[in-house]
C-alpha positions as CSV (number, residue, x, y, z in Angstrom):
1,X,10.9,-52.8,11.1
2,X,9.7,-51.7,8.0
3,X,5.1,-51.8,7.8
4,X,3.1,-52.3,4.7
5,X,0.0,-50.7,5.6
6,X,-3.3,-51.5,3.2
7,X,-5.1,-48.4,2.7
8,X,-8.1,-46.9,0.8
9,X,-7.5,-43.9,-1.6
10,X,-9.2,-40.2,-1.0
11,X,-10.3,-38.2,-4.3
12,X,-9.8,-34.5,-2.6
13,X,-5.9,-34.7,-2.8
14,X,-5.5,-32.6,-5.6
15,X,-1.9,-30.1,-5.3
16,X,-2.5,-26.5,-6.0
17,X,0.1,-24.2,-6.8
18,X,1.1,-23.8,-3.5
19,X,1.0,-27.7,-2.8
20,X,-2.1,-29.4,-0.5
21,X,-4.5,-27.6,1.4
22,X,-6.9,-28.8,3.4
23,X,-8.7,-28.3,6.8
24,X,-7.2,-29.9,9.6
25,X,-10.2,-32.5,10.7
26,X,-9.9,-33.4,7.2
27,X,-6.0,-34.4,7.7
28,X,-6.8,-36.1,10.8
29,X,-9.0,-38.8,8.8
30,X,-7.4,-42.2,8.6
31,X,-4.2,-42.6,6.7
32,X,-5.2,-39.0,4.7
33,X,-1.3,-37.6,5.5
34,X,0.2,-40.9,5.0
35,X,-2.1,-41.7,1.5
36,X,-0.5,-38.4,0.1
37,X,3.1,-38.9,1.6
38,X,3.5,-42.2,-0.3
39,X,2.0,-40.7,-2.9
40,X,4.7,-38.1,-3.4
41,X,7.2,-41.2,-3.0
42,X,5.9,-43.2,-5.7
43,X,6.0,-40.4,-8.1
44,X,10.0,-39.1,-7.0
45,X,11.2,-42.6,-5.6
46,X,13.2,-41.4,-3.3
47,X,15.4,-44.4,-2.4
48,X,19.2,-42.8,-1.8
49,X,18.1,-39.2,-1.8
50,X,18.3,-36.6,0.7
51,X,15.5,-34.5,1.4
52,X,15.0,-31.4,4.2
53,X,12.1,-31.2,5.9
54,X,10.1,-28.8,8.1
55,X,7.2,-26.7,8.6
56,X,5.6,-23.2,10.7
57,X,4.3,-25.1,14.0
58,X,0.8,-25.4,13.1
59,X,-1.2,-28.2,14.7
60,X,-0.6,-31.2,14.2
61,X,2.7,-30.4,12.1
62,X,4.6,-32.1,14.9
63,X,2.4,-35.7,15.0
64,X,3.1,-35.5,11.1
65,X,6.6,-34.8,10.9
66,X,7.4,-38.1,12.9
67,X,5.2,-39.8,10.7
68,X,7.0,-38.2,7.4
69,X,10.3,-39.4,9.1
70,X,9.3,-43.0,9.6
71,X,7.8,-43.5,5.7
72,X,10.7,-41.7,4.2
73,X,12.8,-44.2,6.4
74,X,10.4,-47.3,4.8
75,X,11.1,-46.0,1.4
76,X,14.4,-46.0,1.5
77,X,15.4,-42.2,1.6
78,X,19.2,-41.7,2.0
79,X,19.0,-38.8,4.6
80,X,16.8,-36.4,6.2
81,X,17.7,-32.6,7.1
82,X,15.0,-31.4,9.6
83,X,14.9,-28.2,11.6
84,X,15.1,-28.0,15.6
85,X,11.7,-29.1,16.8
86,X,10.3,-29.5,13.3
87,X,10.4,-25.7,12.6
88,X,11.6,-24.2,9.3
89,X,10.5,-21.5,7.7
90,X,9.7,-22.0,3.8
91,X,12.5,-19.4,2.9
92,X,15.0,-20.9,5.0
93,X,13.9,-24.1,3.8
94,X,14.4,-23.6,0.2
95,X,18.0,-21.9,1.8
96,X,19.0,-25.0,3.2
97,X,17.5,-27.4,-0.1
98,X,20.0,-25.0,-2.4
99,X,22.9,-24.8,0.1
100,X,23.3,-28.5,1.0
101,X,22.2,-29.6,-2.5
102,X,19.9,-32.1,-1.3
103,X,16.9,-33.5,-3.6
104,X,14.4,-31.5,-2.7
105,X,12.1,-31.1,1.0
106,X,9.3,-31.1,2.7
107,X,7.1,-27.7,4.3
108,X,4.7,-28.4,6.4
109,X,2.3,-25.2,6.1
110,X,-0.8,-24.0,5.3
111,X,1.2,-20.5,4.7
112,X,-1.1,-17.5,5.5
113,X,-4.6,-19.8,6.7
114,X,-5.5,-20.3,10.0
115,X,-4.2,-23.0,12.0
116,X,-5.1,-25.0,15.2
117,X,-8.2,-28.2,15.3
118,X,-10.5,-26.5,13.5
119,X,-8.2,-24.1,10.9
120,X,-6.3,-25.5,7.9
121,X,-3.3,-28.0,7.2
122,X,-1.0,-28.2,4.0
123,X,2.3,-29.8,2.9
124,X,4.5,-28.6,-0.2
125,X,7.0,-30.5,-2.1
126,X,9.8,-28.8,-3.2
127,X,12.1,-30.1,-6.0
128,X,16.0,-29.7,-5.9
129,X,15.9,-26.1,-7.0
130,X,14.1,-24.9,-3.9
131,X,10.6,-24.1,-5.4
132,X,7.8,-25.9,-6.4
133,X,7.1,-28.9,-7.9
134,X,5.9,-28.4,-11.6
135,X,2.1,-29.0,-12.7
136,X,3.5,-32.4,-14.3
137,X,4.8,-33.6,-11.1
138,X,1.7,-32.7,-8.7
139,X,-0.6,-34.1,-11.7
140,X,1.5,-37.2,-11.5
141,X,1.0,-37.3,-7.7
142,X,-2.6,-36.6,-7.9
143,X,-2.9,-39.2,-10.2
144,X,-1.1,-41.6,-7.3
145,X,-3.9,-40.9,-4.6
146,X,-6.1,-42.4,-6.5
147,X,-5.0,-45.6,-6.9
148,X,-3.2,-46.3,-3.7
149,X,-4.1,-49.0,-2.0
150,X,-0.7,-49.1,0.4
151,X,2.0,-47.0,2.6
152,X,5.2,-48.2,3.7
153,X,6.4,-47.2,7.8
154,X,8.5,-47.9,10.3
155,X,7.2,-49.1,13.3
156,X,9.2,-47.1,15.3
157,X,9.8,-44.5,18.3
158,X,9.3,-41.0,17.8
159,X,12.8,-39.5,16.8
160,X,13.8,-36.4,19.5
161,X,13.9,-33.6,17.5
162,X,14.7,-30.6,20.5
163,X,18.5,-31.6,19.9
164,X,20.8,-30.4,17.2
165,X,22.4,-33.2,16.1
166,X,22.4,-36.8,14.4
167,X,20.3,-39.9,14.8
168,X,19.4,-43.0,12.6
169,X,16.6,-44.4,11.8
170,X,16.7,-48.1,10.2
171,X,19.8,-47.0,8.2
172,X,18.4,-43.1,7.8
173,X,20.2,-40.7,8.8
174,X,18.6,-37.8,10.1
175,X,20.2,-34.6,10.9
176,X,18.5,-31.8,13.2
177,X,19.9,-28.5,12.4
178,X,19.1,-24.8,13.9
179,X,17.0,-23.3,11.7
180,X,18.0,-19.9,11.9
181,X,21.8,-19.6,11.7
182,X,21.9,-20.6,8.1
183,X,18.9,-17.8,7.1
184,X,21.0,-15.1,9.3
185,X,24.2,-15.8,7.3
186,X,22.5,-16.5,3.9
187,X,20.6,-12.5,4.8
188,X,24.3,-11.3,5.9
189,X,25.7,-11.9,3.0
190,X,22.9,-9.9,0.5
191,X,22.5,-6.7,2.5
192,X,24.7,-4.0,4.6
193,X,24.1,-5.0,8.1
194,X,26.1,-2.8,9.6
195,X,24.1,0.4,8.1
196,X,21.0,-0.8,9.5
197,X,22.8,-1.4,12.5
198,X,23.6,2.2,12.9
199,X,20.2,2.8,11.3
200,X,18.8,1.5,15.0
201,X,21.9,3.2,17.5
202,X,20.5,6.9,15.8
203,X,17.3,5.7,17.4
204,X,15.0,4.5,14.4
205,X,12.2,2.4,15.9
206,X,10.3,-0.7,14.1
207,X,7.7,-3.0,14.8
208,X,7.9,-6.8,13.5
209,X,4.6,-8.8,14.1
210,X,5.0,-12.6,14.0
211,X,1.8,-13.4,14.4
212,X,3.0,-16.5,16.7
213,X,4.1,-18.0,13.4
214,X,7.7,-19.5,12.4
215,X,9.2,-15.9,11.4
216,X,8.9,-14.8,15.2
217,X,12.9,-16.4,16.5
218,X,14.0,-15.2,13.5
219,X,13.0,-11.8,13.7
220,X,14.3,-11.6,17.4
221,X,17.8,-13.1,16.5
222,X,17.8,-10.5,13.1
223,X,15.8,-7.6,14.2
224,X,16.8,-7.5,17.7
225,X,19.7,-9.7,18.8
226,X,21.7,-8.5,15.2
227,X,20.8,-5.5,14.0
228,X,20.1,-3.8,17.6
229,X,16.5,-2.9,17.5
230,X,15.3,-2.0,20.8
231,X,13.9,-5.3,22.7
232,X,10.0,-5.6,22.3
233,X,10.2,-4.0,18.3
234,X,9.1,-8.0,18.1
235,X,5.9,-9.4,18.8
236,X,3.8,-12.2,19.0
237,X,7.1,-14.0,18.4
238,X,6.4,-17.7,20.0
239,X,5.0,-20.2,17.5
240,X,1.8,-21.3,18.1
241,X,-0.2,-24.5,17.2
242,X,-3.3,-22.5,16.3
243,X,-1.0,-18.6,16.0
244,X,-2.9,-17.6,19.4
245,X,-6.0,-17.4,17.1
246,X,-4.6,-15.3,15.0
247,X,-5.4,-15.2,11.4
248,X,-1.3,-15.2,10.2
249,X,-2.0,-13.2,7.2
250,X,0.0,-9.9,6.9
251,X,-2.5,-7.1,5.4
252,X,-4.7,-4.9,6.7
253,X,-7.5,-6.6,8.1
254,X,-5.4,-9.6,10.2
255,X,-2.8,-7.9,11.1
256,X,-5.1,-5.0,12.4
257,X,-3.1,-4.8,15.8
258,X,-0.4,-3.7,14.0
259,X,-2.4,-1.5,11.4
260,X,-3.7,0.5,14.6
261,X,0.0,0.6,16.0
262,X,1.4,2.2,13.1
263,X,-1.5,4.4,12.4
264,X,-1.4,5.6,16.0
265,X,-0.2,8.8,17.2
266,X,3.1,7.5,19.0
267,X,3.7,5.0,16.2
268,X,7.4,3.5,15.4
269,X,9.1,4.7,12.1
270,X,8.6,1.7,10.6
271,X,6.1,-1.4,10.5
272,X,6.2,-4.9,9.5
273,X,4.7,-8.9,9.1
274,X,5.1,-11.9,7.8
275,X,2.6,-14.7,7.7
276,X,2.3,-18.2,8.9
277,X,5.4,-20.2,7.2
278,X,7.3,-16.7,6.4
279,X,7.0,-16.0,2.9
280,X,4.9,-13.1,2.7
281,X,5.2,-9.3,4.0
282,X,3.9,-6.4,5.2
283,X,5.1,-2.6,4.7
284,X,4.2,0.2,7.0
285,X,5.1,3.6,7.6
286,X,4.5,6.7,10.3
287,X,0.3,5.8,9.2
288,X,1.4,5.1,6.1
289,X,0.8,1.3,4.1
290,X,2.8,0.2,1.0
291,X,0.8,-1.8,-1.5
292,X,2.8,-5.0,-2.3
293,X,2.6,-4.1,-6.2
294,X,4.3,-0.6,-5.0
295,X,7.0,-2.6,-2.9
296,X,8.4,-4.6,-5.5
297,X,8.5,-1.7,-7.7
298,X,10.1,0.5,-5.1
299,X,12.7,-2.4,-4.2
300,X,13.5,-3.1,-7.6
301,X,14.2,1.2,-8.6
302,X,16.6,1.0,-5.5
303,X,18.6,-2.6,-6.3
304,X,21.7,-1.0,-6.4
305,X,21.7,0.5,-2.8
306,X,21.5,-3.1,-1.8
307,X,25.6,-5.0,-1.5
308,X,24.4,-8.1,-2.9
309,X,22.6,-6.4,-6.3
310,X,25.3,-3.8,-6.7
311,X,26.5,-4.6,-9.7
312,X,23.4,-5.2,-11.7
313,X,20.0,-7.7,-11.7
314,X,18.5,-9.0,-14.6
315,X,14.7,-8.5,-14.4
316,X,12.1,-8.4,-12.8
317,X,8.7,-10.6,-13.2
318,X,5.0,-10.2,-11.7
319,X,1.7,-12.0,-11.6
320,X,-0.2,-11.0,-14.1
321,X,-2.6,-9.6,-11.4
322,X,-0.2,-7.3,-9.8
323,X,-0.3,-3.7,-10.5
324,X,2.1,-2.6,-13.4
325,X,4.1,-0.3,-11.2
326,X,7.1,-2.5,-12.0
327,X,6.7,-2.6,-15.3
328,X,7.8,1.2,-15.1
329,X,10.5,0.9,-13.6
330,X,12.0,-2.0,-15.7
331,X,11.3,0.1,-18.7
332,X,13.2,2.8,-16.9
333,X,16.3,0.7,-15.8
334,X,16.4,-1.2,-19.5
335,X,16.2,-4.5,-17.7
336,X,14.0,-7.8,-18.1
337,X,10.5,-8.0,-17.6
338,X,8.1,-10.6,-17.6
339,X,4.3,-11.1,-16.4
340,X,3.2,-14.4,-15.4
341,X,0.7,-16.3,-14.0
342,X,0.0,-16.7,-10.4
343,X,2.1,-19.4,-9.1
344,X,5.6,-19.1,-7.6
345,X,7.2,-22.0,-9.9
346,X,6.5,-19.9,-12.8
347,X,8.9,-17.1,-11.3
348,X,11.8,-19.9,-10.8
349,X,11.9,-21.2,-14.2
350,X,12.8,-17.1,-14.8
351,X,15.6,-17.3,-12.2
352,X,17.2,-20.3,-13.0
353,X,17.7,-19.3,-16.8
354,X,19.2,-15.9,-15.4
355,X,16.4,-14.1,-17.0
356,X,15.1,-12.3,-13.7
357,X,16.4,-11.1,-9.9
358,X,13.4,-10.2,-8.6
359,X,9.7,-11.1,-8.3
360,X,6.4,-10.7,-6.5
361,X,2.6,-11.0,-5.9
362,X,0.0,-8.7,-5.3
363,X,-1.0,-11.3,-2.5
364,X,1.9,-10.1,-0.3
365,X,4.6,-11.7,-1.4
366,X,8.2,-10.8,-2.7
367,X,11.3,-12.0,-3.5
368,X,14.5,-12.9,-5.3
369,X,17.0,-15.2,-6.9
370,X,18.6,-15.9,-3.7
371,X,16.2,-18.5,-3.3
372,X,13.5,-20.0,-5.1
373,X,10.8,-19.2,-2.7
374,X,9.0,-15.5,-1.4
375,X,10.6,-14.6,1.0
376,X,9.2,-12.5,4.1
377,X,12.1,-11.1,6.1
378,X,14.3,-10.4,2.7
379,X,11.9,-7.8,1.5
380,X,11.9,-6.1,5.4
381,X,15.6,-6.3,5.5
382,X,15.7,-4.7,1.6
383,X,13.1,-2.0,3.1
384,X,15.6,-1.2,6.4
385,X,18.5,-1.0,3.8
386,X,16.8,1.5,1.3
387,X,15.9,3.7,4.5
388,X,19.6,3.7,6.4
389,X,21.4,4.3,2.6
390,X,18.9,6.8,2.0
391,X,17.9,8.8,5.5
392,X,14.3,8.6,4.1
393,X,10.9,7.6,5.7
394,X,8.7,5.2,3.9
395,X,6.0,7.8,3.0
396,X,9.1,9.7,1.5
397,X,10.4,6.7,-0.5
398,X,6.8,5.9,-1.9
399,X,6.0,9.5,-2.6
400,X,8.9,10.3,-4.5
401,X,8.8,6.9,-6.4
402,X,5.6,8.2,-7.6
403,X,6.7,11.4,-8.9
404,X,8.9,9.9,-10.7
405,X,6.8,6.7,-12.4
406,X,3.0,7.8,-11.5
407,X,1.3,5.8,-8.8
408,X,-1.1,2.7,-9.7
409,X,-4.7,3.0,-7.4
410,X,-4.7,-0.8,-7.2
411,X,-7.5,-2.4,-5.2
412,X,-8.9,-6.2,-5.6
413,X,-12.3,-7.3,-5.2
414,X,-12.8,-10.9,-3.6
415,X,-16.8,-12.4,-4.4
416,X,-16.7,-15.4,-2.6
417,X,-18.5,-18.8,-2.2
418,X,-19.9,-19.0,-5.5
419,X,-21.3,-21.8,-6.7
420,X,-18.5,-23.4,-9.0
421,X,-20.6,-23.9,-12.2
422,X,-21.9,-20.6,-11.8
423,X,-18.6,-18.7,-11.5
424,X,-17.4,-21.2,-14.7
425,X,-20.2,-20.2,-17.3
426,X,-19.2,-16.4,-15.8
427,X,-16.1,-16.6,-17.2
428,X,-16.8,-18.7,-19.9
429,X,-19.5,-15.5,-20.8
430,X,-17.1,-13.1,-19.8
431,X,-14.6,-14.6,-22.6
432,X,-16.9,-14.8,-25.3
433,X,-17.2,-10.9,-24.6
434,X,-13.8,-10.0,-24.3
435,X,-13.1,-9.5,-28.5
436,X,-16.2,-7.1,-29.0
437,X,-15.0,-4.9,-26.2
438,X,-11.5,-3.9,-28.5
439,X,-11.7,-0.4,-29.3
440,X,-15.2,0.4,-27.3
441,X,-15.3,3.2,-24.9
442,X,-16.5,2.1,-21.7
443,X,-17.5,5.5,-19.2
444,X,-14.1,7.6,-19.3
445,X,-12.5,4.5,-20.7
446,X,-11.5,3.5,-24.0
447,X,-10.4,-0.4,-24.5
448,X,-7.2,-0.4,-25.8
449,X,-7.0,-4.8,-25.5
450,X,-9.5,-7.1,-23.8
451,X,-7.7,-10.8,-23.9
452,X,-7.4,-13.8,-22.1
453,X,-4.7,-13.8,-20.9
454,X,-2.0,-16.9,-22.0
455,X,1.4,-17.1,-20.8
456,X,4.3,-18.8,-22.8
457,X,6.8,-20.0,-20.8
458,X,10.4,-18.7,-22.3
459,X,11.8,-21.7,-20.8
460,X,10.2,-24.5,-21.3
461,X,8.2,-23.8,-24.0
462,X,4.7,-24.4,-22.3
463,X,1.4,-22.4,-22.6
464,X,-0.7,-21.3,-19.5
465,X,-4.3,-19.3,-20.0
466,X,-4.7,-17.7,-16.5
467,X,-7.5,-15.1,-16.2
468,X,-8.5,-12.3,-18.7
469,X,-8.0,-8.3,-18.8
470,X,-9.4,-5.6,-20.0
471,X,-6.2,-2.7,-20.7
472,X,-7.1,0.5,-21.1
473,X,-5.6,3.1,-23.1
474,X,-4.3,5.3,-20.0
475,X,-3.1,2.5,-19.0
476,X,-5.7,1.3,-16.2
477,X,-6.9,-1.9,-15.9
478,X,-9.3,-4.6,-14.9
479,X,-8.1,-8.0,-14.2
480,X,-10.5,-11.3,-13.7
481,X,-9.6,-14.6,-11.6
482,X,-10.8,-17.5,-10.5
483,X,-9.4,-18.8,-7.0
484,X,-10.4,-21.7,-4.9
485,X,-12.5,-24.3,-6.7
486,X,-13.8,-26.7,-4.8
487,X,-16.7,-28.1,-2.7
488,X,-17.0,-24.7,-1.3
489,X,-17.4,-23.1,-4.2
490,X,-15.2,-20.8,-5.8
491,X,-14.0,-16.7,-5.8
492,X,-14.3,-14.8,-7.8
493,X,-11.1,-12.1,-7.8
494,X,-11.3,-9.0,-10.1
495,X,-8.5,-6.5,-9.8
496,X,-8.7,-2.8,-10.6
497,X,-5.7,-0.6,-11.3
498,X,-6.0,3.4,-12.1
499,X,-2.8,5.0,-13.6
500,X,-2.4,8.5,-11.8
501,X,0.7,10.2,-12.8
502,X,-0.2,13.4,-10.5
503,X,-3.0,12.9,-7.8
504,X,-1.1,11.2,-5.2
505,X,-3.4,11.9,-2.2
506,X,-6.9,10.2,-3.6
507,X,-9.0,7.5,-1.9
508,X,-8.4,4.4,-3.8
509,X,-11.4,3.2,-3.8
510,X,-13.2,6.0,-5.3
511,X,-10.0,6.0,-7.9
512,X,-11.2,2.7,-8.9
513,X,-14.9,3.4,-8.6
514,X,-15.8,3.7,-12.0
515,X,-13.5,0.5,-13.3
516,X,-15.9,-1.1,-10.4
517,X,-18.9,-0.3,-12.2
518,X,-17.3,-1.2,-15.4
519,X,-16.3,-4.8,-14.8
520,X,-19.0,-5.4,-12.5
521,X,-21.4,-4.5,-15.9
522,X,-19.1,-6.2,-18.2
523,X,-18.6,-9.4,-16.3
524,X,-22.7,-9.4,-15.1
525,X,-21.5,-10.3,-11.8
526,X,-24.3,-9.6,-9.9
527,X,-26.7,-10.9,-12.6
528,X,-25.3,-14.3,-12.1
529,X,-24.4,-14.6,-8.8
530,X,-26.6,-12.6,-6.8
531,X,-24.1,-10.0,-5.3
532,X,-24.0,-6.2,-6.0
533,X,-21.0,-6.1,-4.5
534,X,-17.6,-7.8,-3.0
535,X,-17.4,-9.8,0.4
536,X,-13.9,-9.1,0.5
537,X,-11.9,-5.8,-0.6
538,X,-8.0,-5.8,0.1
């Protein structure tokens, strides 16, 4: 029996790039999930369409999944695809949106955040191509939680979702699926599995940390139950309502258990993690770490070792905030290059035009045309099948791809919590002095451009201004952001990149040292915010 519930609209329900964010108590308010859900439903009216759905097994993602079920139901969706117990992971999510050709889906994540009563929440619409919805659509939604004042439901039992197979609902027909066996096959197919296999018989060791996110059963039925790593090269591999109070963010400082592994005298040959929902990565060595900019350079010099890239790719994009490592290399390799800003639906307009292959973040995250999403365990696999083809170590892949392109010291600078108008009339100063920096030497740099920096779309024609940067003639850089505006204030992210083309063994922070200074001076960061220096440096 279908419900028509009166509700009272919330103003906080804004999208971001990567869909809604919020803290969980904030969720759990009245009607909050179900404001935004019918929200999304007035904007795509959904009546006859067929949507997947899923999410990383954060709390409360399974009391919202049965509610999601019982709206779409009231709404009139055609079909529902939704992984075994509500788990999908958003790469094999925007797998299955692309493979069954549905209308688009439903992640339940938060991504990399904290979960559990007291962490974060999120949800992300995806269209029909896999990826993101664009700014128009998540404007449009936005626009929608203002104004409603209802939400359609079923009153209904709770759907059993432990058991592959299908159910109705009121006329809905809801599918459960395993959420791993299509992501297996769709990996199969794009890289030599049986090298890798014969990679681990020789004896080559790895260790996968999960973080007791949604990657963990897929990294024991790829890793381990596939590709023959010993049993244990997984951990933390059982999803977790709150990750085992784990932080599910693969760098340095979260996933420090692993860091200490790796850098430990007995360490495996090879390290890895992903984060909460699976879309971002981690590369270590023997004590060695691989900067994501330096990953998606090194993956993209090596796309032919790969079965699936064989025969060619057609470019490669970055954020504008990553390092220009791959910018190098597509120069080398005469393909297509493109910087963007940050936001994955700016990389899929790229792919679906055939204009790029390949793609990543400096925020750990990687990936490729064979999806429209990042994609954790695809840039591990592409790691494992560059090291079996080749017989080399990570430290001897990285240090040879920087003899041959010059290595980028690339460090970023988070100043958080600042008060939103403040960090505003910071930029806003900052911009006004970005033309009467052109041509001025600034310590042992000379400005070659200072900009703002405006990308236009190839595509669709649109223009997006998305921080400034300051180039510099030997090709270092310092890169400004704004992240994270809201009643918390905002951060303040400035990015520093030092071309070396033959001191490969220098601490990167003193590399950057000087650009520190530099944009700290130029920017008058501490002048009006009150910090001499970063809360955060990754």
């Amino acid at each position: 029996m279908i419900q028509t519930i009166k509700t009272t609209p919330y103003t906080d329900q804004k999208m971001g790039t990567a869909g809604l964010r919020k803290k969980s108590q904030v969720v759990l308010q009245p009607n909050y999930f179900e404001n935004f859900i019918q929200s999304i439903f007035n904007v795509i009216k959904p009546a006859g369409k067929t949507y997947v759905v899923g999410g990383d097994g954060r709390f409360y993602n399974d009391i919202a999944i049965q509610k999601l079920i019982k709206m779409a139901s009231a709404n009139g969706v055609k079909k529902l695809i939704i992984g075994q117990n509500g788990y999908l992971s958003t790469p094999a999510s925007s797998n299955i949106i692309l493979k069954r050709h549905t209308d688009g889906g439903f992640v339940l994540t938060a991504s990399h955040n904290p979960g559990g009563p007291n962490g974060d929440f999120g949800i992300k619409f995806a269209t029909a191509t896999g990826g993101q919805c664009s700014s128009q659509v998540s404007d449009e939604i936005f626009a929608q939680t203002k104004n409603i004042s209802e939400y359609r439901i079923i009153d209904a039992q709770d759907i059993k979702l432990d058991t592959i197979g299908t159910q109705t609902l009121e006329g809905m027909e809801i599918e459960v699926i395993d959420p791993i066996t299509d992501y297996v096959e769709m990996m199969r197919g794009i890289f030599d599995f049986d090298a890798i296999k014969k990679l681990f018989a020789n004896g080559f060791t790895m260790c996968f940390d999960a973080m007791n996110a949604v990657t963990g059963p897929y990294a024991i039925e790829i890793f381990e139950n596939t590709l023959g790593a010993a049993p244990g090269s997984v951990r933390n591999s059982t999803p977790k309502p709150d990750f085992g109070g784990l932080h599910p963010d693969p760098n340095l400082v979260y996933a420090k258990d692993l860091v200490n592994i790796m850098f430990g005298d007995k360490s495996p040959d090879f390290g890895a993690a992903n984060d909460g929902d699976g879309d971002r990565n981690m590369i270590l060595g023997k004590k060695f770490f691989v900067t994501p900019s330096d990953s998606l350079a090194i993956l993209t010099d090596n796309y032919a070792l790969i079965p699936a890239y064989k025969n060619g790719i057609y470019g490669v994009a970055k954020s504008m905030a990553t390092s220009t490592a791959v910018a190098r290399v597509a120069e080398a390799h005469k393909i297509g290059y493109y910087e963007v800003p940050t936001g994955w639906k700016y990389f899929v307009n790229l792919m679906d035009s055939k204009r790029i292959t390949f793609c990543g973040e400096e925020s750990f995250g990687t990936g490729s045309s064979h999806i429209r999403e990042k994609d954790g365990i695809w840039a591990i696999l592409f790691w494992l099948n560059i090291i079996a083809a080749t017989g080399k170590s990570v430290e001897q892949i990285t240090r040879e791809h920087w003899q041959k392109y010059g290595r980028s010291y690339y460090l970023r600078f988070d100043f958080d919590g600042i008060p939103t108008d403040t960090a505003n009339d910071l930029m806003k100063n900052l911009e006004q002095k970005l033309p009467s920096l052109n041509g001025t030497s600034q310590g042992n740099f000379k400005v070659k451009l200072a900009e703002t920096f405006v990308y236009n779309d190839p595509v669709d024609h649109s223009s997006t201004a998305n921080g400034m940067r300051i180039l510099m003639t030997d090709g270092s850089r310092i890169v400004f952001r704004l992240s994270g505006t809201s009643s918390s204030g905002a951060t303040l992210r400035v990015y520093l990149e030092k071309l070396e083309k033959h001191d490969f063994d220098a601490v990167p922070r003193e590399m950057v040292d000087e650009l520190l200074r530099i944009a700290m001076t130029i920017a008058e960061i501490e002048k009006r915010t009150g910090k001499k220096q970063a809360d955060i440096i990754t």
